[in-house]
DRENTORKOL-47459 format. One record per residue (C-alpha): residue number from 1; x, y, z. Coordinates in steps of 0.05 Angstrom, whole numbers. Example, Ala and Ser with C-alpha at 12.3 -4.5 7.8 and 13.67 -1.06 7.14 Angstrom:
@n:1; px:246; py:-90; pz:156 $
@n:2; px:273; py:-21; pz:143 $
END
This chain:
@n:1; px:344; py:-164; pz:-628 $
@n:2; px:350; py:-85; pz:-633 $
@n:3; px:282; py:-47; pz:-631 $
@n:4; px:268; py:-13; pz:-701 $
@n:5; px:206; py:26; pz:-667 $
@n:6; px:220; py:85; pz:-632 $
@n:7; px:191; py:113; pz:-570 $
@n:8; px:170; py:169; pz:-603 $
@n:9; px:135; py:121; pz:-656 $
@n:10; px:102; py:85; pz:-601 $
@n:11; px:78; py:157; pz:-565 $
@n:12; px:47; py:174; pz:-635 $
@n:13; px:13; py:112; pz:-635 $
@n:14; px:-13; py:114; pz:-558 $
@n:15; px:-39; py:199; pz:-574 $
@n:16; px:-84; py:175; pz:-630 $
@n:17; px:-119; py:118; pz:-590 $
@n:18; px:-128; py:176; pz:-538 $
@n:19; px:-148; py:232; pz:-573 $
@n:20; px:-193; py:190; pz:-623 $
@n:21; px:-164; py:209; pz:-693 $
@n:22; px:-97; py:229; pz:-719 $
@n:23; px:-110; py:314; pz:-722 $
@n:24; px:-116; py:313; pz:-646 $
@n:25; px:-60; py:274; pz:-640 $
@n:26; px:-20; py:319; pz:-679 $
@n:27; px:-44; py:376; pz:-628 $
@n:28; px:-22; py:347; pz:-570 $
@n:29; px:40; py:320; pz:-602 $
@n:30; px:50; py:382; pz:-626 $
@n:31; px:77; py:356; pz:-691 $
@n:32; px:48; py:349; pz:-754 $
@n:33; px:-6; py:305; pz:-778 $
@n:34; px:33; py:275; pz:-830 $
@n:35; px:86; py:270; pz:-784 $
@n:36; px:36; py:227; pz:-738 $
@n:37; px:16; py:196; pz:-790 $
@n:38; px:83; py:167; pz:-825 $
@n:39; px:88; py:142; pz:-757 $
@n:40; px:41; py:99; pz:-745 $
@n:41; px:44; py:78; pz:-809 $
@n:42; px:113; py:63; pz:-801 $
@n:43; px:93; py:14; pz:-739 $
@n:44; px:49; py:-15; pz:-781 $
@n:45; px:103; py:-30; pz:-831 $
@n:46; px:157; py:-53; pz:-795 $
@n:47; px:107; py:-101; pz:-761 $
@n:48; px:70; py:-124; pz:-822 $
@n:49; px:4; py:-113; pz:-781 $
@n:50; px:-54; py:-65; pz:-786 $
@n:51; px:-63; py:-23; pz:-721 $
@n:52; px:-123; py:21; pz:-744 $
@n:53; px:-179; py:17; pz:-798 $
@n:54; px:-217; py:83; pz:-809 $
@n:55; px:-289; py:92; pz:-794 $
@n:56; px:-320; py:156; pz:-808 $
@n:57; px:-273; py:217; pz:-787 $
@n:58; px:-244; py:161; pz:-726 $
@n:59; px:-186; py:117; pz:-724 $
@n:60; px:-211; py:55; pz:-691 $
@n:61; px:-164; py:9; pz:-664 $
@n:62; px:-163; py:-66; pz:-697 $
@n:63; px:-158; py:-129; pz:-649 $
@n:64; px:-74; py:-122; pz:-664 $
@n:65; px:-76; py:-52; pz:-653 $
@n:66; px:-104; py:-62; pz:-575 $
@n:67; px:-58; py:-106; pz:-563 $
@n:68; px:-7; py:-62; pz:-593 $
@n:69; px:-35; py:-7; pz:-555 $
@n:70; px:-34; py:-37; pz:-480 $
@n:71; px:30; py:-56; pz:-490 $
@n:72; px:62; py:3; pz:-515 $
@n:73; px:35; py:42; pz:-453 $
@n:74; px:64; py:-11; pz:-411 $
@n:75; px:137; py:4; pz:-450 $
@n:76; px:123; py:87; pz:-441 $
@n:77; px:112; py:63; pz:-366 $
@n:78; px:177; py:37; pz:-358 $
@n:79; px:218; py:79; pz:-390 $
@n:80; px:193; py:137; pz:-362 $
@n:81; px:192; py:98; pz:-289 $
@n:82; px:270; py:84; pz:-309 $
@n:83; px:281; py:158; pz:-320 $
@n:84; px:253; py:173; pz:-257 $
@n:85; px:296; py:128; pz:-230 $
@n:86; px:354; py:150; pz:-259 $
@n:87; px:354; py:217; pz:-241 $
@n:88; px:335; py:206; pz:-168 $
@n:89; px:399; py:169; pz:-165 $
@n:90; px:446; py:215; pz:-198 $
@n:91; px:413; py:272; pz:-162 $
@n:92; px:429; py:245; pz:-92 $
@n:93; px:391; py:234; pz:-35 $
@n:94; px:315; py:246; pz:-51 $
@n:95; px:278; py:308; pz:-35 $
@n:96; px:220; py:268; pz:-1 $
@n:97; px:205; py:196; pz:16 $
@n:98; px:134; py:173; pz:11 $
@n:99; px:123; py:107; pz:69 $
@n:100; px:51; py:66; pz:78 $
@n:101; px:55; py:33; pz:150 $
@n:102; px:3; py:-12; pz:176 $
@n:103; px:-29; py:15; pz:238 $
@n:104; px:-10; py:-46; pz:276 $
@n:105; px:71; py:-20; pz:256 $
@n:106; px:85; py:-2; pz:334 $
@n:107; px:90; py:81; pz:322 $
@n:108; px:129; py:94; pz:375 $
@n:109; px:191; py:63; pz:339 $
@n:110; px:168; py:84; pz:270 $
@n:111; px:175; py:151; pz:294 $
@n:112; px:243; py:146; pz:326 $
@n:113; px:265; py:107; pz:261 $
@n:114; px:240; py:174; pz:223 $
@n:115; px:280; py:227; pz:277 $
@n:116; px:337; py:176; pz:263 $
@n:117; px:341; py:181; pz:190 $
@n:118; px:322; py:265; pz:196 $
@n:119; px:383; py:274; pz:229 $
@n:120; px:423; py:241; pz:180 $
@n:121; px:382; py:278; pz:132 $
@n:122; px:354; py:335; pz:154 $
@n:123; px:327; py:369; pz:89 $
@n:124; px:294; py:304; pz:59 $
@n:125; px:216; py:305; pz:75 $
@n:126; px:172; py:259; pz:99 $
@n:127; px:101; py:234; pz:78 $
@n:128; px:70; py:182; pz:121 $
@n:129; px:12; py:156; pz:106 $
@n:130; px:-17; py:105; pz:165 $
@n:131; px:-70; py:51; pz:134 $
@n:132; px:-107; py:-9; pz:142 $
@n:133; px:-101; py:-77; pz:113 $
@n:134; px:-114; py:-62; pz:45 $
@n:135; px:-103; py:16; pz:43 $
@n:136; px:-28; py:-5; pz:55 $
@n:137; px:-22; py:-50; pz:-2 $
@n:138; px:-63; py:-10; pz:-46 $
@n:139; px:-22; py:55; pz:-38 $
@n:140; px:38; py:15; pz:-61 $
@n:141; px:0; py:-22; pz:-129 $
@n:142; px:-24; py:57; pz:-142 $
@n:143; px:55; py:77; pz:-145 $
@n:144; px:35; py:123; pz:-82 $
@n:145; px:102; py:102; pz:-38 $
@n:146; px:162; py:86; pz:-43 $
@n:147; px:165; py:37; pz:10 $
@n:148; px:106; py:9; pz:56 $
@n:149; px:104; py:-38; pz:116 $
@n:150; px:43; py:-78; pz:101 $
@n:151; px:14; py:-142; pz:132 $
@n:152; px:-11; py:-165; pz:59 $
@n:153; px:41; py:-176; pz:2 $
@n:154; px:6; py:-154; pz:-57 $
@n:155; px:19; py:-193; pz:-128 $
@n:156; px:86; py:-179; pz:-160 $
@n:157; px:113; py:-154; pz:-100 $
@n:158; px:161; py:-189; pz:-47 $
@n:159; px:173; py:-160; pz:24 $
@n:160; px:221; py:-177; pz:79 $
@n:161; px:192; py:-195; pz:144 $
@n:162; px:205; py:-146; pz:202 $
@n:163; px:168; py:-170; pz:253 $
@n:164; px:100; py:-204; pz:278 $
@n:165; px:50; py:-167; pz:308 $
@n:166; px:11; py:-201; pz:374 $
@n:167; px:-61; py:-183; pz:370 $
@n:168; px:-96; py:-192; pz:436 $
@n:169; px:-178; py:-193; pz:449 $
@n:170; px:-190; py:-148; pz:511 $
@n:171; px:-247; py:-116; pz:541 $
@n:172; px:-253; py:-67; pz:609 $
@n:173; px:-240; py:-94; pz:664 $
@n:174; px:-310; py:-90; pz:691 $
@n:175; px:-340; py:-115; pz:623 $
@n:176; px:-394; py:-168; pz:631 $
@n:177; px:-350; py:-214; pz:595 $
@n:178; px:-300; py:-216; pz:648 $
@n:179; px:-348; py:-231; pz:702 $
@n:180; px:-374; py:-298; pz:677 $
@n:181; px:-311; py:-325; pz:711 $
@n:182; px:-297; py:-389; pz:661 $
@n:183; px:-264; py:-392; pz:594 $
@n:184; px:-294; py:-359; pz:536 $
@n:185; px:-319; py:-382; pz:465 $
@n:186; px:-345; py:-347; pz:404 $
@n:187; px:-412; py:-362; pz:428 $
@n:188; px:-407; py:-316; pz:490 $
@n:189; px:-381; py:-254; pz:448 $
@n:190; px:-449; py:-254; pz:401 $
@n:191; px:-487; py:-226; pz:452 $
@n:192; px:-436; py:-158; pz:466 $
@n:193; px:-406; py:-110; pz:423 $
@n:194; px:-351; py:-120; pz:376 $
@n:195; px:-299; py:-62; pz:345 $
@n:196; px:-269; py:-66; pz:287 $
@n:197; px:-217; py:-20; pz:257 $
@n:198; px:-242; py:-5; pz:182 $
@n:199; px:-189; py:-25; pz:125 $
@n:200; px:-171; py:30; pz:93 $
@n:201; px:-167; py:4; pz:24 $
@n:202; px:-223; py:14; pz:-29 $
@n:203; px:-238; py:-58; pz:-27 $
@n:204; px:-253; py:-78; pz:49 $
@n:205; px:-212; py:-147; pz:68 $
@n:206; px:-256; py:-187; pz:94 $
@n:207; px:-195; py:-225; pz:129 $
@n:208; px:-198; py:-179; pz:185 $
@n:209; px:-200; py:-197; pz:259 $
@n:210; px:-275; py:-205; pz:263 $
@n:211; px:-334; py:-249; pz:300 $
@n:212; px:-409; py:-258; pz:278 $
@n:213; px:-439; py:-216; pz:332 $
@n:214; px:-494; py:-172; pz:335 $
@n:215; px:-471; py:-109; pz:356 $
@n:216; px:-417; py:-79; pz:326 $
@n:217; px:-383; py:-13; pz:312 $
@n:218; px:-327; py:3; pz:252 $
@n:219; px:-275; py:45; pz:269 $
@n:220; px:-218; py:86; pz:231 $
@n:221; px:-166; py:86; pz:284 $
@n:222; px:-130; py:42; pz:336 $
@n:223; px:-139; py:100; pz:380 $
@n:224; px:-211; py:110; pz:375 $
@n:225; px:-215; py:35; pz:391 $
@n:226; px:-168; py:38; pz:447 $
@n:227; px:-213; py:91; pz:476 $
@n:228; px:-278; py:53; pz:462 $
@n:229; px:-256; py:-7; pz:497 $
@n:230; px:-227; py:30; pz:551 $
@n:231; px:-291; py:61; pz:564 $
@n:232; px:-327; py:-4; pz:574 $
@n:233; px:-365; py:9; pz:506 $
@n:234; px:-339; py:-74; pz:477 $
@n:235; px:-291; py:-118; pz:466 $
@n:236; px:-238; py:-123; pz:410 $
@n:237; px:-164; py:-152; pz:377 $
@n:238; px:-119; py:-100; pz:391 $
@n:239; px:-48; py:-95; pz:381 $
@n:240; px:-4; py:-113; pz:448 $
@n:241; px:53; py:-59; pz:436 $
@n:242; px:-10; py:0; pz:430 $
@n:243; px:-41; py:-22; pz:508 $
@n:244; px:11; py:-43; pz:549 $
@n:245; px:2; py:19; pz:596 $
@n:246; px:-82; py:-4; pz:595 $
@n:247; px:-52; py:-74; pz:611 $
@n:248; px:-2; py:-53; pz:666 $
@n:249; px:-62; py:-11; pz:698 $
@n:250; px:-114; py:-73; pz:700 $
@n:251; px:-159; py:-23; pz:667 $
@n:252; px:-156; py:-71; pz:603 $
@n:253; px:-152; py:-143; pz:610 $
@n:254; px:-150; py:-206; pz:568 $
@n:255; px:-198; py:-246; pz:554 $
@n:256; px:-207; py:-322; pz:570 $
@n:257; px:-224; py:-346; pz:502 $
@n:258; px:-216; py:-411; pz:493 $
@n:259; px:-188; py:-406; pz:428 $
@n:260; px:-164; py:-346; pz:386 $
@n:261; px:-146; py:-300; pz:451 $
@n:262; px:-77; py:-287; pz:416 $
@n:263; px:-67; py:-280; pz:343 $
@n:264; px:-3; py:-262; pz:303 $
@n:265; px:-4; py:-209; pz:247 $
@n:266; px:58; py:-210; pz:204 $
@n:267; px:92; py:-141; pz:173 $
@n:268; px:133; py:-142; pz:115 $
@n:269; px:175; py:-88; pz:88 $
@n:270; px:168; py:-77; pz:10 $
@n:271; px:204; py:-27; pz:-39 $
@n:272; px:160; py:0; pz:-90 $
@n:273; px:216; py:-11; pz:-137 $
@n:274; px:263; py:-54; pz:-117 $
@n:275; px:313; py:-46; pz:-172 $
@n:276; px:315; py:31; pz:-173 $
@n:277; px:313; py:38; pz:-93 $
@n:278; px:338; py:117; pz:-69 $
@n:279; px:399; py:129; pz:-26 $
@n:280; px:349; py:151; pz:24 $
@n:281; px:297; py:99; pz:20 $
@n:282; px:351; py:50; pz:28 $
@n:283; px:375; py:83; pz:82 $
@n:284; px:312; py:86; pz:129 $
@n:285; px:296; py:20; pz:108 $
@n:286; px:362; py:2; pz:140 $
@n:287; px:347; py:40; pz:204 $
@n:288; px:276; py:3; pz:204 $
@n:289; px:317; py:-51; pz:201 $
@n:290; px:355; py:-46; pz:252 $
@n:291; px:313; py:-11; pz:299 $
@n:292; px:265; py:-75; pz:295 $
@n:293; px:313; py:-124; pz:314 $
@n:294; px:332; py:-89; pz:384 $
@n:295; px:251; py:-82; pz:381 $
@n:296; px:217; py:-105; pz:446 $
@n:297; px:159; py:-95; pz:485 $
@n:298; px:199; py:-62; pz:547 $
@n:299; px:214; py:-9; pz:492 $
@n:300; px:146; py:20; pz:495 $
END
């Protein structure tokens, strides 16, 4: 069935919700309030419903017209996301790509992924934004990217698995953990100091690598916990491909936990829009691509 309401009707209806009455409307419209007026009313009669009833000087919205009104701004939302769209693929290759990547996203080959695609495209900028957990999946429900690499999959949104990430607990070398000389369980790590890397999102995941311990310090970066640990300060989950020189050196080593010494974080790689994807988003997401699959450890 053809639409009979316009988007223009629908805008007219969204600005007096907004602005509370139909002369504000009209301002930011600016159009006339008849004009706004005629229609809404017009809505209204092509729909056989009542959106508003008046009260006072306001325009208050009936039970029909909310529903009317959420999703009308869900229709404004896509057609001015398909515009968007449209243009960035008639213009070309876009001006700048906006990428989420999880922390645990080895950086060392995101960043020779990014000097691949530069050279290809050298005038197309780059905003990275590196998160945690949440932060990642967040920035792409906030339409903040245009394509993340997130361990999470967030509701409405599929991703393509790249790789999986080993997470390994470690402490220094010297750490009193290492010199009980037997096999570890979550009883011994209560008593020494655990470090977490913070999720970046809004709402904290609670799914993160964690222990019930006593002691423990929250950290922003895998660096800063690299450091920590190095430094004899606790123990923590950190991610293979970011301490294999620590490793190689015996300055870091593994511990004997019984259980749980090894975990597996997957990434998946998700479009922000799948059906309106970029020439250049596509493309790095193909050199991602391909660059994980000759991925290994004796890379780094």
């Amino acid at each position: 069935m053809t639409p009979h309401i316009t988007l223009e009707q629908w805008r007219s209806l969204i600005a007096v919700v907004d602005a509370g009455g139909y002369a504000q409307a009209a301002q930011i419209l600016n159009k006339s309030q008849s004009a706004v007026t005629y229609a809404v009313q017009k809505i209204e009669s092509l729909l056989e419903v009542k959106a508003f009833e008046i009260q006072g000087r306001k325009a208050i919205l009936t039970p029909t017209g909310q529903m009317l009104y959420r999703r009308a701004l869900a229709l404004i939302d896509e057609a001015n996301d398909l515009e968007k769209a449209a243009h960035t693929l008639s213009a070309g290759w876009e001006a700048e790509i906006h990428i989420a990547a999880e922390i645990l996203f080895p950086s060392r080959l995101l960043l020779a992924c990014l000097d691949r695609f530069g050279q290809e495209s050298p005038r197309t900028r780059i905003e990275l934004t590196e998160s945690v957990l949440g932060g990642t999946a967040e920035a792409l429900l906030k339409g903040e990217t245009d394509l993340v690499i997130s361990p999470l999959q967030p509701p409405g949104f599929l991703g393509e698995l790249l790789m999986r990430i080993r997470l390994v607990a470690v402490a220094h070398v010297d750490h009193p953990l290492h010199q009980l000389g037997r096999e570890l369980t979550n009883r011994d790590l209560r008593a020494y100091r655990h470090l977490v890397i913070r999720d970046s999102g809004t709402k904290r995941d609670r799914r993160a690598v964690s222990v019930e311990v006593d002691q423990r310090w929250t950290v922003s970066q895998v660096a800063t916990s690299i450091q920590a640990v190095s430094m004899g300060f606790g123990f923590a989950w950190l991610p293979e491909e970011h301490i294999c020189e620590e490793l190689k050196t015996g300055l870091l080593k593994p511990l004997p936990l019984r259980e749980g010494g090894t975990l597996e974080a997957p990434l998946y790689m998700i479009f922000a829009n799948p059906d309106f994807v970029g020439p250049g988003v596509k493309r790095l997401a193909e050199i991602i691509r391909e660059s994980v699959k000759t991925y290994s450890s004796v890379d780094v």
